[in-house]
C-alpha positions in Angstrom: 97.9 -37.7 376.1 101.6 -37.6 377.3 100.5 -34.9 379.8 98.0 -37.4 381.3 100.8 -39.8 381.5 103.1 -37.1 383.3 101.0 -35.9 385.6 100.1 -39.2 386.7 103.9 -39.8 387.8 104.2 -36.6 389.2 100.8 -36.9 391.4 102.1 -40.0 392.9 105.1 -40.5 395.4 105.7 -44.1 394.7 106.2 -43.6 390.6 107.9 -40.2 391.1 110.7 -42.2 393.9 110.5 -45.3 391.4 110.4 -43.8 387.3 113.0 -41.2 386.0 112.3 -39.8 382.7 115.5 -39.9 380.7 114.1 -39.0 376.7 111.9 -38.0 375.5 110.6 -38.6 371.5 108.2 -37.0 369.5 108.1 -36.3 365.2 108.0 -32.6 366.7 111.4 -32.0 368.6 110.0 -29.1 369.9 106.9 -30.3 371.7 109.0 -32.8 373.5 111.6 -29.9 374.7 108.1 -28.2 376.0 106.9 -31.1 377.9 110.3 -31.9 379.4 110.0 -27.9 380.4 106.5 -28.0 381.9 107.3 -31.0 384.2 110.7 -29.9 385.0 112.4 -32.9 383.6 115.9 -31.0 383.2 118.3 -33.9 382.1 116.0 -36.2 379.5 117.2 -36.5 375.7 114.9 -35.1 373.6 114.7 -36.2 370.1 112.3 -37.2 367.6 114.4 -40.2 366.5 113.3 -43.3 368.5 115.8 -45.5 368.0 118.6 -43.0 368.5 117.3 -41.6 371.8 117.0 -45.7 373.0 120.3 -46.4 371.8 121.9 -43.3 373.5 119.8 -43.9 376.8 119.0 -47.5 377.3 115.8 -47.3 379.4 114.0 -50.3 381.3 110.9 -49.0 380.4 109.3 -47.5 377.0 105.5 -46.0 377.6 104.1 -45.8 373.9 102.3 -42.7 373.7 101.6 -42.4 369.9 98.6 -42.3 367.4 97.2 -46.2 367.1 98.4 -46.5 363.3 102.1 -45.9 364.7 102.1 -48.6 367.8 103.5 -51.7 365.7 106.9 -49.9 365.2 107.2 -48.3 368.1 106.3 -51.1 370.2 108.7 -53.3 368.0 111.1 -51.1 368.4 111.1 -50.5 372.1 111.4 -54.8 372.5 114.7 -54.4 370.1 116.3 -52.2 372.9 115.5 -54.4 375.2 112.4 -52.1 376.7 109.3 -53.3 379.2 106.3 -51.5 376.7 103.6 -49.9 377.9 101.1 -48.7 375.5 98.7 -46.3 375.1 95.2 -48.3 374.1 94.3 -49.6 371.4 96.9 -52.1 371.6 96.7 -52.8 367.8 95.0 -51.5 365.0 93.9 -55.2 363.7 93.8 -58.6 365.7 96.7 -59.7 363.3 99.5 -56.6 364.7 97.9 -57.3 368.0 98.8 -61.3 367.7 102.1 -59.9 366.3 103.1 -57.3 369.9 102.6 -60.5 372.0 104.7 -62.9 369.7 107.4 -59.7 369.9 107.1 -59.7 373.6 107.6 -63.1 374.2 110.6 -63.2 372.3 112.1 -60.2 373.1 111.1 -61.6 376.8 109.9 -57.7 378.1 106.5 -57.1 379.3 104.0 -55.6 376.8 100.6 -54.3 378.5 97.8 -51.8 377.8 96.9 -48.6 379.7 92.8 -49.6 380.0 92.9 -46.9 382.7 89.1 -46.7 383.2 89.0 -50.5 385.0 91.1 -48.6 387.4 88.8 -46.5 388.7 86.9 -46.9 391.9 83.0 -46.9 390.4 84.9 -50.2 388.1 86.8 -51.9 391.0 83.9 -51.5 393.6 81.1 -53.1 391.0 83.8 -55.8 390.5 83.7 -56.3 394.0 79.7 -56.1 394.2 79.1 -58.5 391.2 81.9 -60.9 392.4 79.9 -61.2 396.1 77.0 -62.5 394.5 74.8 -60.0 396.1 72.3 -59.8 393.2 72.3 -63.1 392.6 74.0 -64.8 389.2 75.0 -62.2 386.7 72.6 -62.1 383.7 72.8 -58.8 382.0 75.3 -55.7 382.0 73.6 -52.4 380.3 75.9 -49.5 378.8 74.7 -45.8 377.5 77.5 -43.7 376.4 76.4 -40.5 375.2 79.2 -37.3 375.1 79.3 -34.5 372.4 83.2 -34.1 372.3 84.6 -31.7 369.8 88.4 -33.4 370.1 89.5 -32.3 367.0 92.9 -33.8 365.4 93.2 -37.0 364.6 89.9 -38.6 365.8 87.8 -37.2 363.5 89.5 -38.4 360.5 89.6 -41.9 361.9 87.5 -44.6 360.5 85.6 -46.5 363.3 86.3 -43.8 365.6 83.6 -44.5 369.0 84.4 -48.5 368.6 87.8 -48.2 368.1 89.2 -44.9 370.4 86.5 -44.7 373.5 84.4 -48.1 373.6 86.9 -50.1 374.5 87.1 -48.4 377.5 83.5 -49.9 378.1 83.7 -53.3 376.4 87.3 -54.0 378.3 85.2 -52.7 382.3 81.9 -54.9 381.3 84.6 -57.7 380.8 86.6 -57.3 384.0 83.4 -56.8 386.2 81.5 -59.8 384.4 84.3 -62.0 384.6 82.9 -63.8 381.4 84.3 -64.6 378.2 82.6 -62.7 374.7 81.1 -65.1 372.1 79.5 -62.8 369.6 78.3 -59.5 368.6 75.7 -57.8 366.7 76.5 -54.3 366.2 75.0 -50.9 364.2 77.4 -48.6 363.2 76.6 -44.9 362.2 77.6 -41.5 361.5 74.2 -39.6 362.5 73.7 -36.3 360.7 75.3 -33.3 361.8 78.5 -35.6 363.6 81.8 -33.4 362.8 83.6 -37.1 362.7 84.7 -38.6 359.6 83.4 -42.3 360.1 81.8 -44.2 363.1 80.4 -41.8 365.8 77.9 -44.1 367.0 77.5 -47.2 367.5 75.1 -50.0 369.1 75.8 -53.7 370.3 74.7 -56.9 371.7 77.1 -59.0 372.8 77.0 -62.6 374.0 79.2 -63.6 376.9 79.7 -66.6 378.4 77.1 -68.8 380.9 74.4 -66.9 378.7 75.2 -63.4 379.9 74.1 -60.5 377.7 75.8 -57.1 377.3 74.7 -54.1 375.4 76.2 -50.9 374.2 74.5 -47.8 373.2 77.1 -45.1 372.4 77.6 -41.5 370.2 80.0 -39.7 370.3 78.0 -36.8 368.1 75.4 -36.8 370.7 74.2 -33.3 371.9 72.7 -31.8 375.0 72.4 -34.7 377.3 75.9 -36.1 378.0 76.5 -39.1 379.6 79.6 -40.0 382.7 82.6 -41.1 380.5 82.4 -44.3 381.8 79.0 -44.6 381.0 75.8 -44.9 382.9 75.5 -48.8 384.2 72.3 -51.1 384.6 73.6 -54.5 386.1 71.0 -57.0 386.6 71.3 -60.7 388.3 68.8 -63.3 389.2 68.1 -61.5 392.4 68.4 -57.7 391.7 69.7 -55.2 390.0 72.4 -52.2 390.5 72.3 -49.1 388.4 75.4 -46.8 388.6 75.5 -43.4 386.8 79.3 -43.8 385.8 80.0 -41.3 388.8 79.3 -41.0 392.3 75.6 -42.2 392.3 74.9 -46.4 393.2 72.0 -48.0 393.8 71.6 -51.4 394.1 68.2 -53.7 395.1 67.6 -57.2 395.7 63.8 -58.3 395.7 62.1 -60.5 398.5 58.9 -61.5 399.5 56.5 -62.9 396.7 53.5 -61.1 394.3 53.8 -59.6 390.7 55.9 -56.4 392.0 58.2 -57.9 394.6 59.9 -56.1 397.7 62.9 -54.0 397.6 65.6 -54.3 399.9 68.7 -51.7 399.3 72.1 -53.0 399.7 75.4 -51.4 399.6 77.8 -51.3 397.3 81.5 -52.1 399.3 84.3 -49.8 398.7 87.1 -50.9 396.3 89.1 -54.1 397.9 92.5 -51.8 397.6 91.9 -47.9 397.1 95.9 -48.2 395.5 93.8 -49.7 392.4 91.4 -46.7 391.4 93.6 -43.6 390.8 93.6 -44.5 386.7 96.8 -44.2 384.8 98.7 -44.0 388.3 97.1 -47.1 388.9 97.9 -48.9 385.7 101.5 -47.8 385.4 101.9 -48.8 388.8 100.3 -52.1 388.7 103.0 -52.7 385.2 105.9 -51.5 387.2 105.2 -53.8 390.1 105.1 -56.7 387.5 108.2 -55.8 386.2 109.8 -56.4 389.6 108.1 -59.4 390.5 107.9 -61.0 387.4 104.1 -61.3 387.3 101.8 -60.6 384.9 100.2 -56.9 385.1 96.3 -57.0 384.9 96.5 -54.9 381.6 98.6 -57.7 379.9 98.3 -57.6 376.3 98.1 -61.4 375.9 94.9 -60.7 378.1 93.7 -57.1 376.5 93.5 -58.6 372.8 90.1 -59.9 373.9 88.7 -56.9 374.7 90.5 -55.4 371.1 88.6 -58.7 370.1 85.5 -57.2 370.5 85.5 -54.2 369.2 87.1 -55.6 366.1 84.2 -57.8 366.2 81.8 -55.4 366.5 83.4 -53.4 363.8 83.3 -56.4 361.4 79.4 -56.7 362.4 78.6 -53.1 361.4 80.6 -54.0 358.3 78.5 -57.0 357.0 75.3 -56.7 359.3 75.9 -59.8 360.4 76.4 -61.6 363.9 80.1 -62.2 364.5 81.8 -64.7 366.7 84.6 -63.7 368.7 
């Protein structure tokens, strides 16, 4: 995932002129040495001691690239030097560590947010835009398939959880941003269908309720063969006066009805372009939406204060699957 991060940076002329690298950590000195080689980053300490590479370079900025079960220290750790954290997502692995990283960034004073690249994206930012307009009407329903057979291997199929907690809350945090609403509850089936190579958790499916009575479901496996879906999922947005379908990709379609009779009229409309084409280049994006916060002293959108309701629900959904039960948020 550091590589993602890196070539982010070095794709963009406004983080290369305004980010220097200067360490570089990981439990494997050697990796680190290897990445600092294959983007050129000649004068960065490389260690795989945290604390001694922030004590012997004093950074503004820590980006938190690690496994979720590692975040609370290193996060904690990056506030005690004084460090701006930017973290890889999940924020947390529980509600309670997450509740913890924003009570340690607000007294540390530093800026803790979340890399939910995939809002920063322009299919995201232009149905933001499209839903926002009321050009369907009032927002009633937001419809999710995620279907991908990844073979990741590593850590992620030895996780517990692994589609709710690692990739679906890419989805849940987009359906939040372009709904605008607030989640109430969730039902949610969790399984590992035969023949998944993950450990726990490779698909899941939930019904949550939002606020002013808007419903949003997820359909998702990560085990599921032969048929794969956009990583962002394939959309089905539906107001009071039409519907938009987008295939996660390059593909929109969006109706409004008119006229009266059983099967009403059609009439296409157009989707607008992103509102700022800065905001849909992903990681760039984020990391340059957190470094712009830094230096005005606003909140980034990714705000971890602000992303623990989108950690909310799939915690939420995971305790649902747990008990079979509907569970507030």
């Amino acid at each position: 995932m550091a590589k993602g991060w890196l070539k982010a940076i070095a794709a963009n002329r406004e983080l290369q002129s305004s980010i220097r690298i200067v360490g570089l950590v990981d439990v494997n000195a050697d990796t680190a040495r290897n990445l600092a080689a294959e983007f050129d980053i000649a004068d960065a300490i490389i260690g795989s001691d945290l604390d001694a590479v922030l004590s012997e370079t004093k950074p503004d900025l820590l980006f938190d690239i690690v496994v979720p079960a590692a975040r609370r220290d290193v996060v904690a750790t990056g506030f005690r030097h004084g460090c701006h954290v930017l973290s890889e997502k999940p924020m947390a692995t529980s509600l309670a560590a997450g509740r913890e990283l924003i009570r340690l960034a607000g007294e540390a004073g530093k800026i803790h947010a979340v890399v939910q690249n995939r809002r920063f994206i322009s299919g995201v930012r232009r149905i933001h835009r499209f839903v926002e307009s009321g050009a369907i009407g009032t927002l009633t329903g937001l419809h999710c398939d995620f279907f991908i057979g990844a073979h990741f291997g590593g850590f992620r199929e030895e996780m517990d959880n692994v589609l709710l907690l690692d990739m679906a809350i890419h989805t849940f945090d987009a359906a939040r941003f372009i709904a605008g609403k607030t989640p109430l509850a969730v039902y949610c089936h969790e399984s590992n269908p035969r023949g998944s190579w993950y450990a726990h958790g490779a698909a899941a499916n939930a019904i949550f309720e939002l606020s002013d009575d808007v419903t949003f479901t997820y359909r998702g496996s990560w085990c599921a063969e032969g048929a794969n879906t956009s990583w962002e999922s394939q959309w089905r947005i539906i107001g009071t006066e039409g519907t938009l379908l987008w295939d996660g990709a390059e593909s929109f379609q969006a109706n409004k009805v008119a006229g009266e009779g059983f099967l009403r009229e059609l009439l296409p409309i157009e989707v607008p372009e992103p509102a700022d084409q800065a905001e849909t280049h992903g990681h760039a994006s984020v990391i340059a939406d957190f470094v712009a916060a830094i230096r005005s002293g606003e909140k980034p959108e990714t705000a971890s204060d602000d992303n623990i309701n989108s950690l909310a629900m799939v915690f939420a959904a995971i305790e649902s699957a747990r008990t079979r039960q509907r569970v507030t948020i």
